[in-house]
TORDRENMAR-308964 format. One record per residue (C-alpha): residue in three letters; residue number from 1; x negated, y negated, z. Coordinates in nm, 3 decimals. Layout:
<rs>
['ALA',NUM,[X,Y,Z]]
...
</rs>
This chain:
<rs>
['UNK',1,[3.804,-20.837,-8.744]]
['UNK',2,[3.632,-20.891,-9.138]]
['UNK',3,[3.327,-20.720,-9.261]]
['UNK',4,[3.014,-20.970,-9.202]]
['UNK',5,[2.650,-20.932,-9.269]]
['UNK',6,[2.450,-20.746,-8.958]]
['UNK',7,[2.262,-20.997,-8.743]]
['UNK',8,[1.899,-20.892,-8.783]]
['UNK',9,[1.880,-20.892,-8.366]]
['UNK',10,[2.153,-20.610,-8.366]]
['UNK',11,[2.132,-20.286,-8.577]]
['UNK',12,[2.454,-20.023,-8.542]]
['UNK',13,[2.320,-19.707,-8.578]]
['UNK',14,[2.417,-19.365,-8.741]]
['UNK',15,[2.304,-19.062,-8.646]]
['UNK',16,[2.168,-18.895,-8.960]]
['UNK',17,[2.267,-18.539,-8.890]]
['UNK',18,[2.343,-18.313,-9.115]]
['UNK',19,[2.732,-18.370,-9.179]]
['UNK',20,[3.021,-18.345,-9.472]]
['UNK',21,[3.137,-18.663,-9.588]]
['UNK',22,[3.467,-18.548,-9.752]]
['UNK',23,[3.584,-18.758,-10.004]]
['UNK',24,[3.978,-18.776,-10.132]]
['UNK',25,[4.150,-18.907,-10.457]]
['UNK',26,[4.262,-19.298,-10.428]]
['UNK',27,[4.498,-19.522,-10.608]]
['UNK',28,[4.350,-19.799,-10.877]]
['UNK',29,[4.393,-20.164,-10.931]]
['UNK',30,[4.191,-20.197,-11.247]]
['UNK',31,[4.337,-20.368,-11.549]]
['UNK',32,[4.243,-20.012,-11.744]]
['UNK',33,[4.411,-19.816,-11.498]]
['UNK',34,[4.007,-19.694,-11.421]]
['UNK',35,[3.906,-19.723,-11.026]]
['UNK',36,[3.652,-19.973,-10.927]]
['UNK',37,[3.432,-19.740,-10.703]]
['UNK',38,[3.212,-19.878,-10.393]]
['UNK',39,[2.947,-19.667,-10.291]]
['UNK',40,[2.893,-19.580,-9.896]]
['UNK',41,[2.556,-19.522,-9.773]]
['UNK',42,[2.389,-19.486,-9.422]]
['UNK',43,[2.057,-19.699,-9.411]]
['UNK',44,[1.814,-19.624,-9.177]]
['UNK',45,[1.810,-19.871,-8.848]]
['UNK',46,[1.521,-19.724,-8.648]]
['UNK',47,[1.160,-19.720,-8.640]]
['UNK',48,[1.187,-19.416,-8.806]]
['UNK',49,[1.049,-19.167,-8.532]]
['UNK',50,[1.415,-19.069,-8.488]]
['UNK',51,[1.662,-19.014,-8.752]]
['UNK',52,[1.906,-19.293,-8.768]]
['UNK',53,[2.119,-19.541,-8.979]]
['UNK',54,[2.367,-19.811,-9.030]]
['UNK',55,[2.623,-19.795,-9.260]]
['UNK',56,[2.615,-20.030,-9.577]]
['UNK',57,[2.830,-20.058,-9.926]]
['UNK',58,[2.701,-20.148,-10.219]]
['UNK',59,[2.877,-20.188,-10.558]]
['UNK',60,[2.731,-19.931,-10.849]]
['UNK',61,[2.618,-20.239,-11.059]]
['UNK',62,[2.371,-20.306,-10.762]]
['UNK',63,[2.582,-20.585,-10.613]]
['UNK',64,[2.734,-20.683,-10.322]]
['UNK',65,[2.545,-20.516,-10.046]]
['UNK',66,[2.673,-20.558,-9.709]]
['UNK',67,[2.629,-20.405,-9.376]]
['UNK',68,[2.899,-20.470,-9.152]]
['UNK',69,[2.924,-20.542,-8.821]]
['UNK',70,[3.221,-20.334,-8.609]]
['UNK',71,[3.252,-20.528,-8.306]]
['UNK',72,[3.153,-20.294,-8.066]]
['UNK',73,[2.838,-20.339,-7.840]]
['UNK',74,[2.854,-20.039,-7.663]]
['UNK',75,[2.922,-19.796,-7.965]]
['UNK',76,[2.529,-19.731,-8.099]]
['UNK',77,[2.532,-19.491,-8.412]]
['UNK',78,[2.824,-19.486,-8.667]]
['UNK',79,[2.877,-19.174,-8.907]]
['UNK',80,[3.127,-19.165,-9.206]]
['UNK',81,[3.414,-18.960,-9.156]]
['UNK',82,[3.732,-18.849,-9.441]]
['UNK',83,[3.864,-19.117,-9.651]]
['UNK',84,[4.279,-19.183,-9.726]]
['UNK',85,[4.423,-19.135,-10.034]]
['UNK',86,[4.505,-19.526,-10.029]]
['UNK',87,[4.116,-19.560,-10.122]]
['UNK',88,[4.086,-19.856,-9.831]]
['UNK',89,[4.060,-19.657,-9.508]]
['UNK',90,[3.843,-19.480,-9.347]]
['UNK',91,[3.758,-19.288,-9.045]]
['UNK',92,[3.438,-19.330,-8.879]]
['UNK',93,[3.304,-19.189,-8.578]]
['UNK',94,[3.080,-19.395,-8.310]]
['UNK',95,[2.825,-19.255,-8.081]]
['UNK',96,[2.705,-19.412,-7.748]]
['UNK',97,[2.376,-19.285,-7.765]]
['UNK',98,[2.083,-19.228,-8.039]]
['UNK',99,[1.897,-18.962,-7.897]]
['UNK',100,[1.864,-18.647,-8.135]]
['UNK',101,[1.840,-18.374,-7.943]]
['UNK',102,[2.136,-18.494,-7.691]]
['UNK',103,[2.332,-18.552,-8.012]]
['UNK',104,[2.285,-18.210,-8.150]]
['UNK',105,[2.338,-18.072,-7.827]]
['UNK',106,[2.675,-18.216,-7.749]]
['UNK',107,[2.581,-18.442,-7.466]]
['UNK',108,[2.698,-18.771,-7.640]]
['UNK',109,[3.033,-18.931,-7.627]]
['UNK',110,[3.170,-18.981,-7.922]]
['UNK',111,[3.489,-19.209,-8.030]]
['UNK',112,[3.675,-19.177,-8.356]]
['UNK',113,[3.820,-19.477,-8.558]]
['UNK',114,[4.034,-19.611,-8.872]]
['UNK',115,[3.873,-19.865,-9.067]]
['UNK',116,[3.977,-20.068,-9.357]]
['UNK',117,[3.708,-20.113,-9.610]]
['UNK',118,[3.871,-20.442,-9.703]]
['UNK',119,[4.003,-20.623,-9.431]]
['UNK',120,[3.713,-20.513,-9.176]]
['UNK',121,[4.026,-20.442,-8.940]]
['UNK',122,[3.866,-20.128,-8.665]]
['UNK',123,[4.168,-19.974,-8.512]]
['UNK',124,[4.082,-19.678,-8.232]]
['UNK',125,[4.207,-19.298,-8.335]]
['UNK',126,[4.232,-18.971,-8.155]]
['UNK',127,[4.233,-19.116,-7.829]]
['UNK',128,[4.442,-18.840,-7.696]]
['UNK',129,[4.384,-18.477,-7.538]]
['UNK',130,[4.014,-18.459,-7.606]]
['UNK',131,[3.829,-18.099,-7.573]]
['UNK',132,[3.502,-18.247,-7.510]]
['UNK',133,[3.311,-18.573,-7.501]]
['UNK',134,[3.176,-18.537,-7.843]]
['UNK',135,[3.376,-18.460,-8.181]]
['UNK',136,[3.320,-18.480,-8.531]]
['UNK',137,[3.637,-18.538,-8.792]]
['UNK',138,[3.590,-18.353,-9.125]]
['UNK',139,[3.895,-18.358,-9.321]]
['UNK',140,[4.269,-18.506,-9.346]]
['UNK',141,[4.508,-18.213,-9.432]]
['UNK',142,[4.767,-18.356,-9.721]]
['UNK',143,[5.038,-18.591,-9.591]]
['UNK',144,[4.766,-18.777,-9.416]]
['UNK',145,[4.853,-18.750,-9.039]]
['UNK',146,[4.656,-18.422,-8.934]]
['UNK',147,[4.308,-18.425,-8.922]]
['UNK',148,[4.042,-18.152,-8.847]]
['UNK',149,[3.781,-18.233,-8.615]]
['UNK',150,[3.502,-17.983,-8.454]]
['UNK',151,[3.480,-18.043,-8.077]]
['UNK',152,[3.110,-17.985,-7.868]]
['UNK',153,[3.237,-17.683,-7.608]]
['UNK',154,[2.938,-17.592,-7.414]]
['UNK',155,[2.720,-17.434,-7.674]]
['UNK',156,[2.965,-17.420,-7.910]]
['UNK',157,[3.138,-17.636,-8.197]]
['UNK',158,[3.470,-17.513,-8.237]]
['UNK',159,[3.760,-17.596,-8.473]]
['UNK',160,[4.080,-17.799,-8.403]]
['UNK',161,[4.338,-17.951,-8.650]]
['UNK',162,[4.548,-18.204,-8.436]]
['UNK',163,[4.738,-18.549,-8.513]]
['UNK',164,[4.561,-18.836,-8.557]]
['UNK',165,[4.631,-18.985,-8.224]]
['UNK',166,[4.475,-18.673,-8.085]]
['UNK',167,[4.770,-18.466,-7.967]]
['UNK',168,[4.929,-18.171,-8.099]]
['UNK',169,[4.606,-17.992,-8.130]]
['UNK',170,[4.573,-17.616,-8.251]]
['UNK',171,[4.291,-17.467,-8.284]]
['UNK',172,[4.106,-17.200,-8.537]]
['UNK',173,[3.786,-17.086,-8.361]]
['UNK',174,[3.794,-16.942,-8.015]]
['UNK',175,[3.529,-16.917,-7.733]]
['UNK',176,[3.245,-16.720,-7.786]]
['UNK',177,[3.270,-16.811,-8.164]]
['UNK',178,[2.957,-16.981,-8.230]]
['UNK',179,[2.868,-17.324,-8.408]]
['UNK',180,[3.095,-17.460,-8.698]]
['UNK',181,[2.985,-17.683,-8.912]]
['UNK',182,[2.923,-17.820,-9.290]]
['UNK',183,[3.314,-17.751,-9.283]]
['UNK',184,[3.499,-17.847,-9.588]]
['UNK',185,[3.886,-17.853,-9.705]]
['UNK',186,[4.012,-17.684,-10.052]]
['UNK',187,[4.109,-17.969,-10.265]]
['UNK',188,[4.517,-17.768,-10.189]]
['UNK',189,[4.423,-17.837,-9.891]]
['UNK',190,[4.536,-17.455,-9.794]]
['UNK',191,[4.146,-17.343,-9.660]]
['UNK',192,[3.892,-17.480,-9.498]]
['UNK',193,[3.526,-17.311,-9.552]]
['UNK',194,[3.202,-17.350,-9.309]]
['UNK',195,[2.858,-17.162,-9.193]]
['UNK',196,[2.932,-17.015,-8.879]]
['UNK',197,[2.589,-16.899,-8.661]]
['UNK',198,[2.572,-16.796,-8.299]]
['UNK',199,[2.849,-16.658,-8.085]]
['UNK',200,[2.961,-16.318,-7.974]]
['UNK',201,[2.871,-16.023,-8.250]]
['UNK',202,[3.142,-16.040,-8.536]]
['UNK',203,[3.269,-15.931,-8.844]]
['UNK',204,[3.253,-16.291,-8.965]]
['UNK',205,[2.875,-16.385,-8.925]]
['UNK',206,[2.669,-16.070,-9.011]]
['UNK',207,[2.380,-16.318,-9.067]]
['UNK',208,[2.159,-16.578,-8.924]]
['UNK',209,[2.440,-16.815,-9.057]]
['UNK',210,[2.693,-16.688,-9.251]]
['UNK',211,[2.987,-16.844,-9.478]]
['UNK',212,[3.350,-16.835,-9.389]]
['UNK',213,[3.692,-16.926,-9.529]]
['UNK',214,[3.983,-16.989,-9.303]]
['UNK',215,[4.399,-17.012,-9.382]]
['UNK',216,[4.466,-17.360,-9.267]]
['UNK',217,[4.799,-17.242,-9.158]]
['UNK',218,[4.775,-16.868,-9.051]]
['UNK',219,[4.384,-16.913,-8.949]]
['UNK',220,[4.324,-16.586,-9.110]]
['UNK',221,[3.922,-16.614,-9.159]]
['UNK',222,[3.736,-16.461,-9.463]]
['UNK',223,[3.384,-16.367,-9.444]]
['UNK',224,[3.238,-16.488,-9.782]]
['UNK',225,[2.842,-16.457,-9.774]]
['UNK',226,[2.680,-16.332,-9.495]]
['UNK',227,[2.355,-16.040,-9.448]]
['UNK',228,[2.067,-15.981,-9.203]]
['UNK',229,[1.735,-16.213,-9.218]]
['UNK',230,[1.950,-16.436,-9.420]]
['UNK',231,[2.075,-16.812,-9.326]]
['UNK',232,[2.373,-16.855,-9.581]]
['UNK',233,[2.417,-17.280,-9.528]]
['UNK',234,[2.644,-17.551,-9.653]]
['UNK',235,[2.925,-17.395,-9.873]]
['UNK',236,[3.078,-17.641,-10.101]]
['UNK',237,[3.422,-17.561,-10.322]]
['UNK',238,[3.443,-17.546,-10.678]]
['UNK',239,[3.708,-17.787,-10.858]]
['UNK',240,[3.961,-17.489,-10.916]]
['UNK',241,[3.917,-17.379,-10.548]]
['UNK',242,[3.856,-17.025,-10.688]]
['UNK',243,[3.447,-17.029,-10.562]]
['UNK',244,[3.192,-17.171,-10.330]]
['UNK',245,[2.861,-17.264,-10.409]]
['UNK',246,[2.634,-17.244,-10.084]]
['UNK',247,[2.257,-17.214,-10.051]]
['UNK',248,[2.062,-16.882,-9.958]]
['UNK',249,[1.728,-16.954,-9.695]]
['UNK',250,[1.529,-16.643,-9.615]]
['UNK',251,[1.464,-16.773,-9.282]]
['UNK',252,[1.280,-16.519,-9.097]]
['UNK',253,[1.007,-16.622,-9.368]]
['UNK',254,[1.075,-16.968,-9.360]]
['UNK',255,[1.117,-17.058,-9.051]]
['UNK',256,[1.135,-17.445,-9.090]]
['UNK',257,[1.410,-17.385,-9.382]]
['UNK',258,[1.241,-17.559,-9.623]]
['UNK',259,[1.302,-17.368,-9.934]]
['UNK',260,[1.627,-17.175,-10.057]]
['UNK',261,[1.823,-17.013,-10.287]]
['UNK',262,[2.141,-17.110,-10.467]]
['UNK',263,[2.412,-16.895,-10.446]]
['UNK',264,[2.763,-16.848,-10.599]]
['UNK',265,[3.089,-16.654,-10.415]]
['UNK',266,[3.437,-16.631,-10.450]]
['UNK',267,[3.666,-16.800,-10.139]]
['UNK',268,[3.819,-16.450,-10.105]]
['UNK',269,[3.495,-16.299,-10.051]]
['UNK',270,[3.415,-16.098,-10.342]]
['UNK',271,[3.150,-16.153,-10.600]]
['UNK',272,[2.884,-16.282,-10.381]]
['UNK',273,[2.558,-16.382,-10.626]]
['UNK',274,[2.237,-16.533,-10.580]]
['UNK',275,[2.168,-16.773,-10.875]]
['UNK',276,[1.813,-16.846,-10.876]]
['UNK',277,[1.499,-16.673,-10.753]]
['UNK',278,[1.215,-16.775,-10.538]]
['UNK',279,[1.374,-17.003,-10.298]]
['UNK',280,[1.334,-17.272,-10.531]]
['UNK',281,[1.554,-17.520,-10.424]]
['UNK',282,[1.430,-17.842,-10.138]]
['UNK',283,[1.670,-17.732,-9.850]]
['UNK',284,[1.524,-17.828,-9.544]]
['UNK',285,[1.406,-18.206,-9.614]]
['UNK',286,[1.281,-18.460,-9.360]]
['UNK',287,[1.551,-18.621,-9.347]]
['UNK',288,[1.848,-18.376,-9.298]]
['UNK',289,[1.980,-18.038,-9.492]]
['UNK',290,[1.987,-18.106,-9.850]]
['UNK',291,[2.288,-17.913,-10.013]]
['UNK',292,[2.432,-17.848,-10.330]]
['UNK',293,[2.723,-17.962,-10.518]]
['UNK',294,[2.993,-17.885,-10.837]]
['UNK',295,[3.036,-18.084,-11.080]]
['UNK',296,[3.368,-18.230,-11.159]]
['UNK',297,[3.422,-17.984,-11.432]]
['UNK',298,[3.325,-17.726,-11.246]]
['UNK',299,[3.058,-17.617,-11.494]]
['UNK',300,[2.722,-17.638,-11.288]]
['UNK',301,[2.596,-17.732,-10.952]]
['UNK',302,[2.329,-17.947,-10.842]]
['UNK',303,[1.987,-17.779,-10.766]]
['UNK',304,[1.691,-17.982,-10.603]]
['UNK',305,[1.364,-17.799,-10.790]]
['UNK',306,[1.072,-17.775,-10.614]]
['UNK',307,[0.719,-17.816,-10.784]]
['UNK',308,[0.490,-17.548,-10.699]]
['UNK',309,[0.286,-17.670,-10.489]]
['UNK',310,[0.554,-17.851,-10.266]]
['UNK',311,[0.498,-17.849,-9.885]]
['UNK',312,[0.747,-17.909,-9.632]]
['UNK',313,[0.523,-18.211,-9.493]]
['UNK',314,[0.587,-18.368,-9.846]]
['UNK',315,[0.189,-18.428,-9.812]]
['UNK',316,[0.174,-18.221,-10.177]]
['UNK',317,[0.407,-18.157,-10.417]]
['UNK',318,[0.774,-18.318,-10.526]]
['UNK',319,[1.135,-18.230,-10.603]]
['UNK',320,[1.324,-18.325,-10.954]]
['UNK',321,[1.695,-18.285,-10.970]]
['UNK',322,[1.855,-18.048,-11.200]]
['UNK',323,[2.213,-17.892,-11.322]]
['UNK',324,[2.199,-17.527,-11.253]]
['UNK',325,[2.493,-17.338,-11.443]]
['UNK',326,[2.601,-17.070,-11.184]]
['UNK',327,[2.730,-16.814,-11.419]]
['UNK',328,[2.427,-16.801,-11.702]]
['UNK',329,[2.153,-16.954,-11.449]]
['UNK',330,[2.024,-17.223,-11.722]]
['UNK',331,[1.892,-17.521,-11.558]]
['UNK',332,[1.925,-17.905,-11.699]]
['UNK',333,[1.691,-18.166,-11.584]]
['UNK',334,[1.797,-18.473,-11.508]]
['UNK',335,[1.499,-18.624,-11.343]]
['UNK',336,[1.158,-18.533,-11.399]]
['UNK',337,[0.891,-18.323,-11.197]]
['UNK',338,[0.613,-18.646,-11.048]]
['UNK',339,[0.387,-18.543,-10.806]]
['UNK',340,[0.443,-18.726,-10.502]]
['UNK',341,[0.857,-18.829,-10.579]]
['UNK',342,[1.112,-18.603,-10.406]]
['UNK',343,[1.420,-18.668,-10.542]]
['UNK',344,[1.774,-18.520,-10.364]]
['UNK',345,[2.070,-18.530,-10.212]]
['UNK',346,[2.279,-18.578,-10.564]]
['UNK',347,[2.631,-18.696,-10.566]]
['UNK',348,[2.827,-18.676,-10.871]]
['UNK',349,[3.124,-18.993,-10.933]]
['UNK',350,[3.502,-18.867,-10.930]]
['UNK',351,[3.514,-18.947,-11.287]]
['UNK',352,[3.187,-18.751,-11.396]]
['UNK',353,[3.006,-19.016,-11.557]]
['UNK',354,[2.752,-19.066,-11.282]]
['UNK',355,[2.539,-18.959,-11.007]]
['UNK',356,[2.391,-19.086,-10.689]]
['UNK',357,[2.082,-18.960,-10.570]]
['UNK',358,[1.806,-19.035,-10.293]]
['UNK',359,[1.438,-19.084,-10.395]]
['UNK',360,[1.152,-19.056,-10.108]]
['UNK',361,[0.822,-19.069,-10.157]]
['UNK',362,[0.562,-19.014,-9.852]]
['UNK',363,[0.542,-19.312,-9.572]]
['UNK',364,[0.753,-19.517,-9.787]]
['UNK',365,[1.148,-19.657,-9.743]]
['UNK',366,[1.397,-19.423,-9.920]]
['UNK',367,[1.553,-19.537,-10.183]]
['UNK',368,[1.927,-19.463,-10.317]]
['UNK',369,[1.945,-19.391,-10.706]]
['UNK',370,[2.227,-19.424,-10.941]]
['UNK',371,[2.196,-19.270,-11.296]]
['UNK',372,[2.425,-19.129,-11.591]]
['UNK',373,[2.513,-18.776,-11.623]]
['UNK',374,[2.279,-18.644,-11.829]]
['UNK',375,[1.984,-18.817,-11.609]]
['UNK',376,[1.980,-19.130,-11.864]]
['UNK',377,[1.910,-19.477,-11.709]]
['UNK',378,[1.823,-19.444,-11.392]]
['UNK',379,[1.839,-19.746,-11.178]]
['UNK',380,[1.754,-19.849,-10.836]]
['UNK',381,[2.017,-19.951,-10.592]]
['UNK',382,[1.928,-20.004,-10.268]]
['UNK',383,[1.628,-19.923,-9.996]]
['UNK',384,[1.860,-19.996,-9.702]]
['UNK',385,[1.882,-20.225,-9.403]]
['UNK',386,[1.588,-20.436,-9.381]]
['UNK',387,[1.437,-20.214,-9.637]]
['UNK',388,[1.405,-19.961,-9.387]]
['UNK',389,[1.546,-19.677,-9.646]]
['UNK',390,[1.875,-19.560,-9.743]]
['UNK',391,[2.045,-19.227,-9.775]]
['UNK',392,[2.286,-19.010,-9.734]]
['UNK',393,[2.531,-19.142,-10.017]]
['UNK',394,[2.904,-19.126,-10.091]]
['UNK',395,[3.111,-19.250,-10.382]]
['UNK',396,[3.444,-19.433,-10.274]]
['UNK',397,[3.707,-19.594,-10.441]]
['UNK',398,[3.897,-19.905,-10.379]]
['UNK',399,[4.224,-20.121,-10.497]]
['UNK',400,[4.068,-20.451,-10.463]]
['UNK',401,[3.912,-20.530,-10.800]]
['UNK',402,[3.710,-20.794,-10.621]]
['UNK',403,[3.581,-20.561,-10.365]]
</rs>
């Protein structure tokens, strides 16, 4: 099937859980030899009581917006999944049912796909050998026909790397393990890191949630960050694969997660570090867990500043994005500190040149951002589906110069 516009009397949705969107290196079509990049986004399709979106595109110039319609009446949220190296396909993941807590609870089925950005062709994947109704896929492993994918076992999300027809599974976790989540692969593709909370008493989660590194091949599992009273969340891998950058919530005095830390650590567990001080940094947002990320160069991370007087009901307060530098703490801003604008969720562009961000302000649409580097021109993209807000952005690259 092709890629149309969504009918306004039919809205896909996407459950807006907190999830990793990996992203993988792509060929280019360009007459410079530079990729033409397409931005993926998930704009919000409900009332807004719930937390839900479609997916839409959208060209970094602004441009050809486009929801598009998969064909498939019965399938009711969509989610992003890993990208091929070929730049055009994509694996996305379908729910049957919108309901938060039954999503975050395991009770919905779930059904994985392959779709091709420019054709609009949806081909069914992992059909085979399920472990449980609903799965999430996180990464392909290098060569392209193994994926991982986290399966819903009673209250448990546990780890599986298996083809991409399903079979041939092998998993990392075992029963009694706890939740797994936030996972992401080494660019080598030879580890995979996560938070781990929950699950029988372990070396490996010492914490409330604690950071872990696994061997994809071996599944030996390294505990990076983990400590008492402490919820260690969303580890992320440097460019050189040599540390993780992860975020640090005192939760037993922040219960709703709201503020945190950033913190540094190296994948084999050494040289754990918090960064900043306070709990500075807008974790838990409205809208989903607000992490950090590296830099291409590997020289700073991003760090979501709260104002002062920020509260979690965003009734007071904002959020400015910054560049935190994790080894001499200095902090660049890149937008500025407005009372009432929360700005987050930053996503830096393959290349380095730019970076995505979300901007909410209270009882209005969210709206995605794009701007330069160093915070210059800042421009406006998108507020979503029927201007119902957008979030939740990716950068994505393509072959098709007209795409």
């Amino acid at each position: 099937m092709h890629s149309c516009e969504l009918p306004s009397s039919r809205i896909l949705l996407a459950i807006g859980i907190a999830v990793v969107l990996a992203g993988g290196a792509c060929l280019t079509a360009s007459a410079d030899d530079r990729p033409e990049y397409l931005i993926g986004y998930m704009g919000v399709g409900d009332d807004g009581r719930g937390v839900a979106h479609v997916l839409g595109f959208i060209k970094p110039d602004g441009t050809d917006e486009r929801y598009p319609d998969f064909g498939q009446a019965n399938q009711r949220s969509w989610v992003f999944g890993p990208i091929f190296s070929d730049g055009r396909r994509i694996v996305l993941t379908s729910l049957e049912d919108t309901d938060v807590k039954s999503v975050r609870a395991g009770k919905v089925i779930s059904h994985d796909w392959i779709y091709d950005i420019e054709s609009g062709e949806l081909q069914p994947a992992l059909l085979h050998d399920r472990q449980a109704q609903q799965l999430r896929p996180y990464a392909l492993l290098p060569g392209e026909e193994r994926i991982i994918e986290t399966a819903y076992i009673g209250n448990e999300e546990r780890i599986f790397i298996k083809d991409l027809d399903g079979r041939n599974a092998r998993e990392l976790t075992a029963a009694g393990g706890g939740f797994h989540y936030a996972l992401e692969l080494s660019h080598d593709g030879a580890r995979l890191t996560c938070h781990v909370t929950g699950g029988a008493a372990a070396f490996y989660n010492p914490g409330m949630y604690s950071i872990n590194v696994f061997a994809v091949e071996s599944g030996e599992r390294t505990l990076v960050a983990g400590a008492p009273g402490h919820l260690m969340f969303g580890p992320r891998w440097s460019p050189d694969d040599q540390w993780l950058a992860y975020l640090d919530c005192r939760a037993l005095e922040d219960p709703a997660h709201f503020r945190a830390d950033l913190a540094v650590g190296r994948a084999d567990g050494s040289e754990h570090r918090v960064v900043t001080e306070g709990q500075p940094h807008w974790f838990g947002t409205p809208f989903g867990s607000n992490m950090t990320e590296w830099s291409p160069d590997g020289q700073t991370i991003t760090f979501t500043r709260l104002q002062a007087n920020s509260r979690s009901d965003m009734s007071e307060g904002g959020s400015q994005l910054c560049l935190l530098n994790p080894q001499t703490g200095s902090v660049t801003e890149l937008t500025s500190a407005q009372e009432g604008v929360w700005d987050y969720r930053a996503a830096w562009s393959p290349d380095g040149d730019r970076i995505l961000f979300t901007r909410a302000r209270l009882n209005a649409p969210r709206e995605l951002w794009i701007m330069h580097a160093d915070g210059s021109h800042p421009q406006r993209l998108t507020d979503g589906f029927e201007h119902k807000g957008a979030d939740f952005a990716r950068w994505l690259r393509v072959t098709d110069s007209e795409r």
